[in-house]
Every structure is written in C-alpha cells, then in structure tokens.
N, C-alpha and C positions, 0 to 999 in steps of 0.2 A: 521293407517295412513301411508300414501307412505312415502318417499322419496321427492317427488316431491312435497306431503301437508305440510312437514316440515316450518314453520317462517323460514324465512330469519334471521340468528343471527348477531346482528348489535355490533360491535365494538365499544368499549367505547371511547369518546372523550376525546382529551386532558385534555381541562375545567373540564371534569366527571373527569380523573384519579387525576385531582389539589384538587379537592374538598375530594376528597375521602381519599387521604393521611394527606392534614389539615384537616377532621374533623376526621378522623379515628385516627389520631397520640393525637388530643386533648382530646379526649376520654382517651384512655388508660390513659396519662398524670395524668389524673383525679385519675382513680384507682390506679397509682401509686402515689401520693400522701397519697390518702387515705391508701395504705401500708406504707408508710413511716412514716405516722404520728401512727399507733397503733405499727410500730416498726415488720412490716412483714415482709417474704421475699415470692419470686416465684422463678419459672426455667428458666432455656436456659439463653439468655445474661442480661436477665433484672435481673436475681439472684443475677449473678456474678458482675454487679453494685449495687445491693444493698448489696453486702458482702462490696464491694470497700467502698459505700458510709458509711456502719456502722463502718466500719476499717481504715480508712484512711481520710486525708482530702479534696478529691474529692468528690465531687457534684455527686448526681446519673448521671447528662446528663453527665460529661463529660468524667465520668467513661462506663457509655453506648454507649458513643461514639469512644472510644479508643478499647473497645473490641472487638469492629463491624468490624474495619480496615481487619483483616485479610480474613474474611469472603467475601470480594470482590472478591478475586480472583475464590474461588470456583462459586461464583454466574455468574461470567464473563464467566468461563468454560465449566458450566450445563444450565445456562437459558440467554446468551447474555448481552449485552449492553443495553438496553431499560429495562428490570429486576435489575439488577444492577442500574442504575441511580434513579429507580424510590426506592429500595432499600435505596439507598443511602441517598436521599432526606429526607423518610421516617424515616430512625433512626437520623437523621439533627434535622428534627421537632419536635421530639419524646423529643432528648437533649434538646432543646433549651424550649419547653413547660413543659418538667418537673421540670424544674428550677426555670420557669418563674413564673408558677399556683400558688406557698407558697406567691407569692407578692402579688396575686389578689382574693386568696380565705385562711380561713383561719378556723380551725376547735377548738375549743374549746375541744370539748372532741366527742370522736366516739368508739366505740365497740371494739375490737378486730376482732369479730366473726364478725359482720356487716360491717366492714371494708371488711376483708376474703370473705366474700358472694358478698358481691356488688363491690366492688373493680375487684374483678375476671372474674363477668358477664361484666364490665366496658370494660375491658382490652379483655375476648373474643370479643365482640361485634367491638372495634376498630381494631383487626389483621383479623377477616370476612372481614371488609370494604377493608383493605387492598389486602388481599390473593386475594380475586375477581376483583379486579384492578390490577394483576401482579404486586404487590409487598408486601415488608413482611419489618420485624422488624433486618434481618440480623442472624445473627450465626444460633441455633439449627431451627431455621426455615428455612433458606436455605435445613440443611438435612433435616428435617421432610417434607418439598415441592418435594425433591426428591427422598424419598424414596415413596412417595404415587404415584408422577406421574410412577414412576419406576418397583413399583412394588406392587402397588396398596393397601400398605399399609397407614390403616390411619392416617392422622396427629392427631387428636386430641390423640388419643388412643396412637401413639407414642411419645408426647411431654408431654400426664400425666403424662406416666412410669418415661421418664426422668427426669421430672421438679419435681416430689418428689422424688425421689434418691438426687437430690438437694437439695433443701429442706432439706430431712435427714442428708445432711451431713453438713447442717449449724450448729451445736447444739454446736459449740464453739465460737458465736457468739452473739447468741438469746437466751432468755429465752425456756427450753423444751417445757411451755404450747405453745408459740408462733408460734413454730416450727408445733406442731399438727395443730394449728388455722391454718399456713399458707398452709399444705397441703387440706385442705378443699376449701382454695381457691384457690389450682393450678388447683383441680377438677370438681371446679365451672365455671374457665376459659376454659379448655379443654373441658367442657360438651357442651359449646357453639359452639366452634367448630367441636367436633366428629357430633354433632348434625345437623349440617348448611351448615358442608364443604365436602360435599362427591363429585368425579370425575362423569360429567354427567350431575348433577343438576343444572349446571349454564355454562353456554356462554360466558358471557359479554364480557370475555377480551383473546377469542382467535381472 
C-alpha cells in the first residue's frame, strides 16, 4: 500500500482523552484495591505508595499523589504541557478512586494469587488506556515512555525488570510468600503491556 492509500490518522478528542483517563484510572483503582486487600505490593510509584500506605499512615492516594510531584518537571521537559496535564489529572483520579472504591466495594475474602493475576491484568489494561491517550500514571512511566520512544526500548520489558527489583526489595515489610505472589503479578501487568504497547501499532494520539 502507498503512502498516499494510507487512512488518514484522526486525533483523539478531548471528550475521548476525559473518558479514557476516568475509565482507565477506575480501572487500575480496582486492582489496586484488590492488592491491598490480599496485602500485595507492585513497581514504579504505585509500589512506593504502597510501602507508604503499609508503613505509615497515609492512604495509598495520597501517598501516590505526593510521589508523583516531582515527576512533573521531567514530563514538562520530554513530552510538553498537554502530556504533563493530562498526566497530572491521571494520577488525581488515580488518588482520589483509590481511596474512594473501599467505601463502594468491599471484599470478604480474595486469593492472594487471584488478587496477583487479575489485579495486574486490571492495572495493565487501565495504563493501555492511558499510554494511547498521551498520558500515564507519572514517575517510572515517564522514564519507561522515554526510553521506548527514545530508543526504542520496550516499556513493558523495562518496567517488569524494574517493578520486581521492587518488589524484591520490599521483604521488610510483607510477608516472603507475598512478595513472590506479588511479582507474578508485576508480570501479569507488564505482559499486558509488552504485548499491546509496541511504537507503530497505534495512532490515536499523535
């Protein structure tokens, strides 16, 4: 096919990117709950809120929300104003629905491991939504967006490595099994994105 047979690539609208950040942020929300309630952790900023939130007595949002700050400037640097905002909003919503979900849903009793599994697919499936609408959840996803557009490596593959290195190094907080449980589902989450999020495969939001 030419050049010239190429679809026209249409720019997501506003309404599309509102949508895509509240249902994408409600999403993960979800999975993180569901780690919190079997007492899991993951990588990147959402870890280091739930080290906060098991250690301290900060709420995971608002521990997720404070980690996030410094993370603007780089995103302001590498990907503009409009990345950044939508950024912003994203880990907003992110706080505020994690907080919110324990008052509107409530779990009796859930797996550890099925927490792990589904929790992770939960959580890849709302930063997709995001990442394809130009924006993200803030900290190690800022680097992991620019080291793929940059140099072509990939996010999912660099955000496993990382997010269990984390993981491992919670073991003075969780229980050991918990810690194994919880890197199955750092790998559960990144499978969804090494798998979904390759440069090329999607338009929408240049």
């Amino acid at each position: 096919m030419s050049t010239a047979e190429l679809p026209k690539v249409q720019k997501h609208t506003r309404l599309e990117d509102a949508q895509a950040v509240i249902l994408g942020t409600l999403i993960i929300a979800l999975g993180v709950n569901l780690y919190t309630h079997a007492g899991l952790l993951t990588g990147g900023s959402a870890g280091l809120a739930f080290l906060m939130k098991y250690s301290t007595p900060l709420t995971f949002g608002q521990a997720f929300f404070l980690i996030n700050l410094p993370f603007y400037i780089l995103a302001i640097m590498h990907f503009g104003w409009e990345f950044t905002i939508k950024t912003f909003l994203s880990v907003f919503s992110l706080s505020v629905f994690a907080d919110v979900t324990p008052m509107l849903v409530s779990f009796d009793q859930v797996n550890p491991f099925y927490a792990s599994v589904a929790g992770g697919f939960l959580m890849g499936v709302g930063f997709l939504m995001l990442f394809r609408h130009n924006a993200s959840l803030g900290g190690l996803n800022i680097l992991a967006r620019y080291l793929a557009e940059k140099y072509g490596i990939s996010m999912g593959k660099f955000q496993m490595a990382v997010d269990c290195v984390i993981v491992l190094l919670s073991v003075f907080v969780v229980d050991f099994y918990l810690i194994i449980i919880s890197v199955i589902g750092a790998v559960a989450l990144n499978m969804i994105i090494a798998v979904n999020h390759k440069p090329g495969r999607y338009m929408g939001n240049v």
